[in-house]
N, C-alpha and C positions, 0 to 999 in steps of 0.2 A: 676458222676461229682465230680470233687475233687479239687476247689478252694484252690487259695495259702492261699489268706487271706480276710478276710469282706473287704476292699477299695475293692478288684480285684473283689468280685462280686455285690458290688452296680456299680462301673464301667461297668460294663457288665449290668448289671440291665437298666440304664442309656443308653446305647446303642440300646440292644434293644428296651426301650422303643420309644426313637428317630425315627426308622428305622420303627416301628410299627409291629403289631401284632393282632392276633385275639384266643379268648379265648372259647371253647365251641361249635367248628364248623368242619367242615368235610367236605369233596370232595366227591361227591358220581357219579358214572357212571348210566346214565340212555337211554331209547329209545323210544324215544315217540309211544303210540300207535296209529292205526289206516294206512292207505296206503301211507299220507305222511310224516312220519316218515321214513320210511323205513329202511336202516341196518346202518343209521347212529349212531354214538353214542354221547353223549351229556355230558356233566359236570353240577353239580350241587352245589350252595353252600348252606349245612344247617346248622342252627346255633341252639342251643336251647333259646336263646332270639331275639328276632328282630333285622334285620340287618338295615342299612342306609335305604333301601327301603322300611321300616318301618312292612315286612312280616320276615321270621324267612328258609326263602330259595331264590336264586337267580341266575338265570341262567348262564353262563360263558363261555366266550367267549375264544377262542382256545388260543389266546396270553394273557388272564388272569393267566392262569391255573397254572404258574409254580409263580407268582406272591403269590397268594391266600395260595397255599402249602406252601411257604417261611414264609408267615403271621404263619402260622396255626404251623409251627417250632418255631417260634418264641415265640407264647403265651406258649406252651410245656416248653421250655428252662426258660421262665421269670416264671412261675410259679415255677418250680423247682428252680431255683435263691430268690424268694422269700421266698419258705420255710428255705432255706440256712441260707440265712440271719437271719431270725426269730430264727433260732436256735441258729447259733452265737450269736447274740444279747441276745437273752435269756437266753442264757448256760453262758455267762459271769457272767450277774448277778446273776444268781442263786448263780452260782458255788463260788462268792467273800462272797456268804449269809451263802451256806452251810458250806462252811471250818471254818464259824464261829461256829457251832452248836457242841455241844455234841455228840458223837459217840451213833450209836445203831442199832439194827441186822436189821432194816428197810430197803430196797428198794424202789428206786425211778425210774417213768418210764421217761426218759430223753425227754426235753422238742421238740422235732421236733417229735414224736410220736403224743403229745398233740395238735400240733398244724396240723394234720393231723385229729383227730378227730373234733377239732374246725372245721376244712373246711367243712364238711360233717353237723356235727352237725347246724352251724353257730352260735355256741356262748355254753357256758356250765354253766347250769345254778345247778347243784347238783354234788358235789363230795362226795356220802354214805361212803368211804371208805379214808380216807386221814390222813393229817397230815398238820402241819402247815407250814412246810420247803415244802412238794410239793408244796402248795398253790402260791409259790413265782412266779412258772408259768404257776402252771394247771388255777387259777386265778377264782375259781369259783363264783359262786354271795352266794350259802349258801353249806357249807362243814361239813362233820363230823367226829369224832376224835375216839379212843378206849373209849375219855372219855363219850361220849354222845352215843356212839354204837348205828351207820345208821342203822342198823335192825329193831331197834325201834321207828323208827324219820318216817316221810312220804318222800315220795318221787316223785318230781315232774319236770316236764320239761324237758328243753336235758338231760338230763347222762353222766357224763364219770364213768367208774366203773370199779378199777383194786380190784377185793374182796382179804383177806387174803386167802394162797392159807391154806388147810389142811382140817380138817376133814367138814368143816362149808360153806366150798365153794359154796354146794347148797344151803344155804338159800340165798345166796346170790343172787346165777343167778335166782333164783325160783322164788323172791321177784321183781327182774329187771323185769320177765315175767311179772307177774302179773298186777305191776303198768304199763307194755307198752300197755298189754292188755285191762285195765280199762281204759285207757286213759288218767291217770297223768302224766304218761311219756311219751312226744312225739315221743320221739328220742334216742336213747343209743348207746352206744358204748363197750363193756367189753374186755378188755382184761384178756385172762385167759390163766392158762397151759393143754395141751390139756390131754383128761384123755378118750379116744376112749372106754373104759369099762367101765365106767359111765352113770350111770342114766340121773343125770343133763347134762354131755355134749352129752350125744345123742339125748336129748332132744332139746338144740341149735343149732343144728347140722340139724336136720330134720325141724326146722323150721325158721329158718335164717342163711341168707348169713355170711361167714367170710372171712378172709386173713391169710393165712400162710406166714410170713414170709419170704424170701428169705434168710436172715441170722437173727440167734440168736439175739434175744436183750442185746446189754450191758447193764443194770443199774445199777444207782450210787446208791453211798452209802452215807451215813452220810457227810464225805468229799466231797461230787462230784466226784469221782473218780470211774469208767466203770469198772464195772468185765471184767475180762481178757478173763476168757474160760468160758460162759454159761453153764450150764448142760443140762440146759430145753429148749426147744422151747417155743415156746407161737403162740398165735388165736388173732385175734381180729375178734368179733360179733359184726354185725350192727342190733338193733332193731330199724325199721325206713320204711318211705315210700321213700325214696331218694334212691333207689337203684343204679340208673345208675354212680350218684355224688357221692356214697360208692366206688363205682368199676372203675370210673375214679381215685379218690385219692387214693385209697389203690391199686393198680394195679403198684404202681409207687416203691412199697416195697416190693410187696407179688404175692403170689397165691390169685386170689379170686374166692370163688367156693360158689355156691349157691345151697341151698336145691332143688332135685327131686319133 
């Protein structure tokens, strides 16, 4: 999707929502058992929340069907139109915030990433690794700085977690384990650079789901302004029980492959 400009996709946002749509649900081929069922085949609608008829599946009638499918395009497109926007919207301010700041060798992960972890997450309540210019739209509720060094702080609730990458990287994700394991952390998310001879990432690797990327990350820098040519790839790791809502949203940017 490659909008001209934010009017053209709230416009479009606006339309679709008009026309209507459905969010979280799927067409499924089925045939009933037992001798009167027979070879016919049947449509089905499932949803993962309850639908009008107050159950979370609904049977479908032949001249529904191309109907329902339109719906079920529709919430796909408005969804992706809403992250759009949320980036636009958010990459402006940021970016009038950043070019005011002081230059420094820091990276930032550009704010429609963030807001792909919020979905999943549904809200981000600890940023261990940050800075006060990300804050403008990682937006966490408690963050930590170089000054205060998250290694040391607890850690609690959703997660977003981009650690510095280099020799330290493991205490980072080891720390992430531990608090998801103990149960302070409900939810995480890390983004890291992948390091396939590693300890630590073989360790995430065998025990939670990720996404590879489709293309390289650009982030900014102090300006707001996108590295041009990437060097590195990057992962993002789900620690979470939301699997399927991991692999819906991040499927929309990546590979998502889950632990054997």
């Amino acid at each position: 999707m490659k909008p001209k400009n934010l009017s053209a996709l709230k416009r479009e946002k606006e339309r679709i929502e008009k026309e209507g749509f459905l969010l979280g649900c799927r067409i499924v081929p089925y045939r009933p058992g037992g001798t009167a069922g027979g070879k016919n085949v049947y449509y089905q609608l499932r949803s993962a929340e309850p639908l009008d008829n107050g159950r979370c599946t609904r049977h479908l009638k032949t001249e529904e069907i191309g109907r329902y499918r339109q719906l079920i395009v529709n919430g796909k497109k408005l969804r992706q139109l809403k992250r759009h926007i949320a980036y636009l919207e958010s990459g402006k301010q940021c970016a009038r915030s950043i070019i005011t700041s002081s230059s420094s060798d820091e990276w930032y992960t550009p704010p429609v990433y963030i807001e792909l972890a919020r979905q999943v997450l549904g809200g981000i309540d600890l940023d261990p690794a940050s800075s006060a210019v990300a804050q403008q739209w990682i937006q966490a509720t408690t963050y930590y700085t170089l000054r205060n060094n998250g290694l040391e702080q607890p850690w609690e609730g959703h997660m977003w977690l981009n650690p510095p990458y280099g020799a330290q990287v493991h205490l980072w994700t080891g720390k992430a384990i531990q608090a998801y394991e103990r149960g302070t952390v409900h939810g995480a998310i890390l983004l890291v650079r992948p390091a396939p001879g590693s300890a630590w990432y073989q360790k995430l690797s065998g025990l939670y789901p990720c996404c590879i990327p489709h293309k390289r990350i650009r982030f900014m820098d102090a300006n707001g302004i996108e590295q041009k040519s990437p060097v590195h790839g990057n992962a993002f790791f789900y620690l979470g029980k939301e699997l399927q809502r991991f692999q819906e949203v991040f499927a929309e940017i990546g590979v998502v492959m889950r632990p054997f």
